[in-house]
C-alpha positions in Angstrom: 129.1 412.4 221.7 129.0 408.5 221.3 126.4 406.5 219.2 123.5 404.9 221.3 123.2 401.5 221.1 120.0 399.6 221.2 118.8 395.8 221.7 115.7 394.8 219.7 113.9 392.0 217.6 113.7 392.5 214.1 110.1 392.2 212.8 110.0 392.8 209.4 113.0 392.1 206.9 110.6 392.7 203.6 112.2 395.7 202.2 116.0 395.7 200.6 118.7 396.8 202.5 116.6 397.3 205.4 114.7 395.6 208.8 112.6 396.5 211.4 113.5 396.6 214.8 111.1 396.4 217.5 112.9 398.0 220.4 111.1 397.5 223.7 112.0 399.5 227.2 110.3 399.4 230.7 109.6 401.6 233.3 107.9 402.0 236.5 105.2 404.7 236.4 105.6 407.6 238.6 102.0 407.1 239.9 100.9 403.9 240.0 104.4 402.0 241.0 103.8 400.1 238.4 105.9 398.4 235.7 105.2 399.0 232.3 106.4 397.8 228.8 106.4 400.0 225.7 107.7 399.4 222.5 109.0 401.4 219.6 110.1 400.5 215.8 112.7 401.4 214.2 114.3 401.2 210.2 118.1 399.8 210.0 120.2 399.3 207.7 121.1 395.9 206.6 123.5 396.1 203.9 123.6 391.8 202.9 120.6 391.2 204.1 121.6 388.9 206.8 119.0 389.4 209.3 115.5 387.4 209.3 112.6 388.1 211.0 112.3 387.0 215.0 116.6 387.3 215.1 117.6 389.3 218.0 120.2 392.2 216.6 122.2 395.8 218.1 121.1 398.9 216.4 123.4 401.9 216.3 122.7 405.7 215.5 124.5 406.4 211.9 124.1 409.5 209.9 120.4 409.7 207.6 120.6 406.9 205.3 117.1 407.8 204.0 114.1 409.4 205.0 113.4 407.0 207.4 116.7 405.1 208.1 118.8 406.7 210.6 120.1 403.2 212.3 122.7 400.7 211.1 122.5 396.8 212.4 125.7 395.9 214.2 127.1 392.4 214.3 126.1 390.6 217.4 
């Protein structure tokens, strides 16, 4: 099964080794026809810390790197 890939703005970069992707999608509601934004975080894995807060970065799926870190940061 391939790895999904994801597109998202990092947000925080505070912790070692890792940053905090903000990962937004949109939809159009089944009722109201209308669209709508939601967003959801996620931990990567940054290895040499390369990657600031506001850069725009690809996520990919990657086997549990900790409790929370199941994503790696892919060069652009």
């Amino acid at each position: 099964m391939p790895k999904r890939i994801l597109q998202g703005t990092v947000t925080s970069d505070k912790n070692d080794q890792t940053v905090t992707v903000s990962v937004e999608r949109r939809f159009t509601h089944p009722v109201l026809k209308k669209t709508i934004r939601k967003s959801k975080k996620y931990r990567a894995h940054d290895p040499k810390n390369e990657f600031k807060t506001g850069d725009i970065v690809r996520i990919q799926e990657c086997a549990p790197i900790s409790k929370t870190k199941r994503w790696e940061v892919i060069a652009n």
